[in-house]
N, C-alpha and C positions, 0 to 999 in steps of 0.2 A: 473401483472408483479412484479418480487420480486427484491429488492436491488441490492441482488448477480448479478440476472443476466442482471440489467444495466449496474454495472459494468464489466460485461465480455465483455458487448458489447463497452463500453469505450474505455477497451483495446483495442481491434482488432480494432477500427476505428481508436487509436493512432497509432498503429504498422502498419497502411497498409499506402501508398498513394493515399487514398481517401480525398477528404476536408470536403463533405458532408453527412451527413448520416440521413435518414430520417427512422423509421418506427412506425409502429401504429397497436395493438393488442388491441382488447378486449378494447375499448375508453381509453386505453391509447396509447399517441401520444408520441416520444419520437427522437428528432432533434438535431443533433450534428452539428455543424461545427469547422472545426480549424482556428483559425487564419495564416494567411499567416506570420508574423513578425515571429513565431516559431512553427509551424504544429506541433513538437513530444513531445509539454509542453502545450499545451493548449487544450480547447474544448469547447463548449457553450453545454448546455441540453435544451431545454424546455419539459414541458408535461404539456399536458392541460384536463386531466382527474381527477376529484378527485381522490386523490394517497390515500392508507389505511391509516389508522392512524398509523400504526408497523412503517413505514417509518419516521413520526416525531420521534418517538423514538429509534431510531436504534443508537446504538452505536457510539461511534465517526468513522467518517470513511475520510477516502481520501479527498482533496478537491474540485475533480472531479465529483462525487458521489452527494456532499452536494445540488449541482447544481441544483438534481432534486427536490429540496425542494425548488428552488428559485421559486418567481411570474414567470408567464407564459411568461414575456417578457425575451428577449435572453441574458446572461452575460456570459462574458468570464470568465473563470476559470482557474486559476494558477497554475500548480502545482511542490510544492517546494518542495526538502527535508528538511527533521525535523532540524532545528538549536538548537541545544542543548544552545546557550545564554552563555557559560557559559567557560571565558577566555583559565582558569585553564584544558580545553579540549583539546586545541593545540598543546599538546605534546602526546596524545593517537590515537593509532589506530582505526579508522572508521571501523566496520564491517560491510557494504551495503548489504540491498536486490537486489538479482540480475534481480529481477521482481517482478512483482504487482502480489498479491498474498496473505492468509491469514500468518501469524506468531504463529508456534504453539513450545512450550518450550520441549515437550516432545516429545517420539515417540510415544504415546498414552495418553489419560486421565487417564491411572490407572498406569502408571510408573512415574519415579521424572523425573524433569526436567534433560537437556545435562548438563547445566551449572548452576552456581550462581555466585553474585558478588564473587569476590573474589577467584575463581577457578582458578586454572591453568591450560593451552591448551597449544596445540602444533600446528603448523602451520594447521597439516594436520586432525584437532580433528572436529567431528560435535559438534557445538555450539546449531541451531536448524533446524527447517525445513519452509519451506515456500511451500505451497499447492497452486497451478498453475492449476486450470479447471483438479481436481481430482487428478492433479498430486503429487507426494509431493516428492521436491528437497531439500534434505540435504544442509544444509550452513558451510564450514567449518570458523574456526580461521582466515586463513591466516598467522596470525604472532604468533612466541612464545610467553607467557606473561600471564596476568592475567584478569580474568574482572571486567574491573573498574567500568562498570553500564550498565545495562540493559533500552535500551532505548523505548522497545513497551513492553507490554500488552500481555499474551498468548492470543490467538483468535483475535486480532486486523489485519483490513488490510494495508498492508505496501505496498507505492509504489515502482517502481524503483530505485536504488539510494539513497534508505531509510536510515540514521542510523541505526543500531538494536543493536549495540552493542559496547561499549568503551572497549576498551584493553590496558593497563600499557605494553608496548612490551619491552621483556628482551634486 
């Protein structure tokens, strides 16, 4: 079972009203629950099959996802959006993923990126795209202005509610 497709199954067990979720292919076992304090922010993983080795090195990812790297016994998993730390941010426009999903800067690997630091958009301008189970959903601006910093990674997965992008808004 590949990374990807835990986390697709992450998602769907967040977005449904199920609490439990149990299955098991191929010896690996793979067991979610939510906690009841807040069902659409949490989930526990176990798997109790030796996992490939690709999976310790897998990229930074969500940290929902990380879960399946934890010991076999069950830990809740949080998941926050990105806190940029950084005061001086307070006054910029949030540009949020609108779901979990990959973050790709272009509309292909052989064209330039939508944006750079320092570009100017318009409310209605695609900045980038985020790819949904084959999908791939344009993300616009929202607001006039400029971008102040790029906050993920092309190919990185971003969750819900994610940062992806700081805007200086006119």
């Amino acid at each position: 079972m590949k990374i990807q497709e835990i986390r697709e199954i992450i998602k769907l067990v967040d977005q449904s009203s199920i609490d439990e979720f149990s299955y098991e292919f191929d010896g690996v076992k793979v067991k979610m629950k939510k906690n009841s304090s807040s069902p659409s922010q949490s989930a526990a993983v176990q798997t109790k099959a030796a996992e490939e080795p690709a999976q310790a090195s897998a990229p930074a990812a969500p940290k929902q996802a990380e879960a399946v790297e934890a010991a076999p016994t069950e830990q809740p998993v949080q998941t926050e959006a990105a806190d940029t730390g950084n005061a001086s941010n307070e006054d910029l426009h949030k540009i949020l993923s609108p779901m979990v999903g990959t973050f790709y800067q272009s509309p292909s690997p052989e064209e330039e990126a939508y944006v750079a630091v320092g570009t100017k958009v318009s409310a209605d301008q695609v900045v980038c795209i985020v790819e949904a189970m084959k999908l791939f959903n344009e993300i616009e601006a929202e607001v006039d202005g400029e971008i102040a910093e790029i906050l993920v990674k092309d190919g990185q997965l971003v969750e819900y509610g994610q940062p992806l992008f700081l805007v200086k808004a006119n």
